[in-house]
C-alpha positions in Angstrom: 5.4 45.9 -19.2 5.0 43.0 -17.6 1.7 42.6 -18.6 2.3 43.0 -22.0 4.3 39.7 -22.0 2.3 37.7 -19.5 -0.5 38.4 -21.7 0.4 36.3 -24.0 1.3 33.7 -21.6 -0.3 33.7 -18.5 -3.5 35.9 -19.3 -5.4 34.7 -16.2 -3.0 36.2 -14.1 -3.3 39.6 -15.8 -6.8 39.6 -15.2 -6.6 38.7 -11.5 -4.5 41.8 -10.7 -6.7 43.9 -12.6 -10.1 42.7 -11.1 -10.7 46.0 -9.3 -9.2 48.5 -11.4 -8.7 47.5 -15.3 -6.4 49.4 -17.0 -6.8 49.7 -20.6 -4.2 52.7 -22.1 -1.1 51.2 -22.1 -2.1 47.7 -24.0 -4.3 50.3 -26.5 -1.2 52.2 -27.8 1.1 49.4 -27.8 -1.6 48.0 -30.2 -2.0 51.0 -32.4 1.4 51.4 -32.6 2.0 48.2 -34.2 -0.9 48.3 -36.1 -0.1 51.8 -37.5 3.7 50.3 -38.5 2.3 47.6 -40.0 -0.3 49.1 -42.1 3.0 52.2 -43.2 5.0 49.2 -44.1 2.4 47.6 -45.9 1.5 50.8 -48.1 5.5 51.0 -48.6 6.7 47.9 -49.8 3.2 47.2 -51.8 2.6 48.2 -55.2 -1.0 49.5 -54.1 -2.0 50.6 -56.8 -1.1 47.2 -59.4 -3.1 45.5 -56.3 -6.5 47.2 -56.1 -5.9 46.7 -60.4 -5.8 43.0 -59.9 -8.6 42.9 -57.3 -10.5 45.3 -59.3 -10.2 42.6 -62.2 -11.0 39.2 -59.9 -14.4 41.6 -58.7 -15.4 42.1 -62.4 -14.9 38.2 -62.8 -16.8 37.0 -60.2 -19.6 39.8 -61.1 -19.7 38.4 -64.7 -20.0 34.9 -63.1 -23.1 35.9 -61.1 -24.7 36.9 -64.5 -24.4 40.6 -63.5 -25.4 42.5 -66.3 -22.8 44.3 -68.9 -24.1 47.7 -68.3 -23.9 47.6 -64.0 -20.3 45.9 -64.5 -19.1 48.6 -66.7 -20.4 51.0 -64.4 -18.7 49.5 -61.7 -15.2 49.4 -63.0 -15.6 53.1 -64.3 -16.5 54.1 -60.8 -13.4 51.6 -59.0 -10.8 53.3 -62.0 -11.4 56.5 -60.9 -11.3 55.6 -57.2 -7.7 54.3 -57.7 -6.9 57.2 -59.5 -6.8 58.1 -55.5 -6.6 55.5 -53.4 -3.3 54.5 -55.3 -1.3 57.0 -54.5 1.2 56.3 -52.0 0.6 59.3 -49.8 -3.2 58.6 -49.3 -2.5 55.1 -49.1 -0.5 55.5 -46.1 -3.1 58.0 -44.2 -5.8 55.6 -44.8 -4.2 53.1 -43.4 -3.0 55.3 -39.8 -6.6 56.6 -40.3 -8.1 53.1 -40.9 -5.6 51.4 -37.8 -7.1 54.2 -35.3 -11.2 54.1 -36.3 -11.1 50.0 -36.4 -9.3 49.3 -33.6 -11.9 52.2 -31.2 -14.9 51.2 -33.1 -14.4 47.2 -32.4 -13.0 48.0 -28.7 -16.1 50.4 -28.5 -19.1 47.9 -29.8 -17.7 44.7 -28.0 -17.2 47.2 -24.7 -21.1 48.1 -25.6 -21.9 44.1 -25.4 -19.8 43.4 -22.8 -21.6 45.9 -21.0 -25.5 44.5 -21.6 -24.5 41.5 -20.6 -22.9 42.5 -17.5 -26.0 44.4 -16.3 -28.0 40.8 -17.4 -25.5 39.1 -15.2 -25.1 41.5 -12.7 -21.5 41.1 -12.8 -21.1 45.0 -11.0 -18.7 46.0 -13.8 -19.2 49.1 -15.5 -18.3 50.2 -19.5 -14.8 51.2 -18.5 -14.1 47.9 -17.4 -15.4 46.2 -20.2 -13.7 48.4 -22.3 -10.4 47.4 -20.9 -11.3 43.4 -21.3 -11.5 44.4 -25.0 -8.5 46.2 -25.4 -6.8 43.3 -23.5 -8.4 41.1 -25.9 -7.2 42.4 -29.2 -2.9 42.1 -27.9 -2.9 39.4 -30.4 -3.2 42.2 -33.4 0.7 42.9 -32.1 1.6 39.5 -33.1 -0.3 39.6 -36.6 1.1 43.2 -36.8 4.7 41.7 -37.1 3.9 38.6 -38.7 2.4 41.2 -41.5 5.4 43.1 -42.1 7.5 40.2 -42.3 4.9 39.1 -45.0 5.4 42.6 -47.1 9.4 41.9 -46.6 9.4 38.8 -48.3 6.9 38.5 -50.6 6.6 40.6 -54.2 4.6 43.6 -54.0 2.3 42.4 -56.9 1.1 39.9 -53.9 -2.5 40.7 -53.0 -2.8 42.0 -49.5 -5.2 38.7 -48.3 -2.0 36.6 -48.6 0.1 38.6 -46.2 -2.5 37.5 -43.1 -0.7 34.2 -43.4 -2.0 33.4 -39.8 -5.2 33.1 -41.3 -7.4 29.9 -41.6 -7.8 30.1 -45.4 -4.0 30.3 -45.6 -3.9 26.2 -44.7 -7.3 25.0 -45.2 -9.8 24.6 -48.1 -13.1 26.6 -46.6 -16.1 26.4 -48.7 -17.4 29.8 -50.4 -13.6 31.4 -50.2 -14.3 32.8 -53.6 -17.8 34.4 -53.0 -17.7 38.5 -52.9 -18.4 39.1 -49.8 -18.1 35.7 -47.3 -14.9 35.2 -49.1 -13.1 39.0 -48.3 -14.7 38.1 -44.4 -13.4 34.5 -44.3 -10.0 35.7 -44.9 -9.9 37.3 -41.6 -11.0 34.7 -39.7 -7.9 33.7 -38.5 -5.7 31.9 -35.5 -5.3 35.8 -34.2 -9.3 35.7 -33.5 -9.2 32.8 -31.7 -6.6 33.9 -29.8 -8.7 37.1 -28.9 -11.6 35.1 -27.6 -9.9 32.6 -25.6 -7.6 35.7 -23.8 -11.5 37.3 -23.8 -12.8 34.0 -22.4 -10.3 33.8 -19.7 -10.4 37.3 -18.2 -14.3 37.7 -18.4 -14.2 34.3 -16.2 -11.6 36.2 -14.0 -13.5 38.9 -13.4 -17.4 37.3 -13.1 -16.3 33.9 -12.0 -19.3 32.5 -14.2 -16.9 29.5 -15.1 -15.1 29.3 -18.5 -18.0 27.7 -20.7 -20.5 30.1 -19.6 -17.7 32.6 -20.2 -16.3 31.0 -23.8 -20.2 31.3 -24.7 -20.6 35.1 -24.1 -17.4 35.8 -26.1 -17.7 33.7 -29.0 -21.9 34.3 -29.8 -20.5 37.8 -31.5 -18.3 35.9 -33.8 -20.6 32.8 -34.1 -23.8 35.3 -35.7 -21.7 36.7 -37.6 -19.6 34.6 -39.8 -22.5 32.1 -39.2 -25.3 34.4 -41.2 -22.1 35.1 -43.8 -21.9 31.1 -44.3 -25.5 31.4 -45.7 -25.0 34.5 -48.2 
């Protein structure tokens, strides 16, 4: 438990203790378990199906701003009505979303375990994929505080709101970022947030604990992930 906190708060020292053997279970399900709540909360207090409606309708209007033809756009918003003749009801809703919590959160510990891993065997670090697992389990606690600060969102705020402006920890929320509205850089930028920076500096800090290659060597491995990607979406 003390962990958990220290975390947040003195993350080196977490690290240190777990050198030799990284434990990665407890922080996992603590992390689910928020994630789950937040996303059952958000399906309850949300009119989903009003939602996906109004984003259906913002899609059609950047489409026809592109110069998409009438015929694909029509085709589109036949396919998306009868989609949300599914998606919007509650029950579904609320199974995607456990569903959704459990598949992202293994399939991003999974792949940046998978990186982790190469790039241990490069350095010859002598950790193995368990380990690397673990860093980025330990890496993804700040999805607790977003968790909460999500639900507090969904509390407060009508249930007509889209669900972009209940991340209000993210960078978009205070800044003016170029491209916000383009289709696809603008649903990604929208998740770049203070929570992912938290991730990679916690990251930073316990793959310098456990390599001792320094912290700018270490901030380097962890951020070239997030630098390719939102990088080749800043050119889209």
């Amino acid at each position: 438990m003390n962990a958990l906190i220290a975390i947040f708060t003195n993350p080196r020292a977490v690290f240190d203790e777990q050198r030799e053997d990284p434990k990665w279970l407890v922080p996992g399900l603590v992390i689910l378990a928020f994630t789950i709540i937040s996303g059952v909360a958000v399906t309850m207090l949300v009119d989903i199906e009003e939602v996906s409606r109004a984003q259906l309708e913002q899609t059609i209007e950047t489409l026809e701003r592109q110069g998409t033809p009438q015929a694909a756009i029509d085709e589109i918003r036949a396919a998306s009505e009868q989609q949300l003749t599914i998606t919007g009801n509650p029950i579904v809703a609320m199974g995607s979303a456990v569903l959704g919590a459990v598949v992202i959160f293994f399939i991003l510990a999974l792949v940046h375990a998978l990186y982790f891993m190469i790039i241990g065997k490069i350095m010859n670090t002598g950790h193995d994929f368990s380990d690397w697992f673990a860093l980025s389990v330990w890496g993804r606690m700040p999805w607790v505080i977003a968790a909460v600060v999500t639900v507090v969102a969904a509390l407060v705020m009508s249930p007509q709101t889209d669900l972009s402006a209940y991340n209000l920890l993210a960078l978009s929320t205070w800044m003016n970022i170029p491209n916000e509205n383009h289709m696809i850089f603008g649903q990604l930028v929208k998740t770049l947030d203070l929570m992912v920076i938290w991730s990679i500096v916690i990251m930073t800090i316990g793959f310098d604990s456990w390599t001792e290659k320094g912290i700018g060597i270490s901030a380097a491995v962890v951020a070239i992930p997030y630098v390719i990607i939102y990088g080749v979406l800043m050119v889209l």
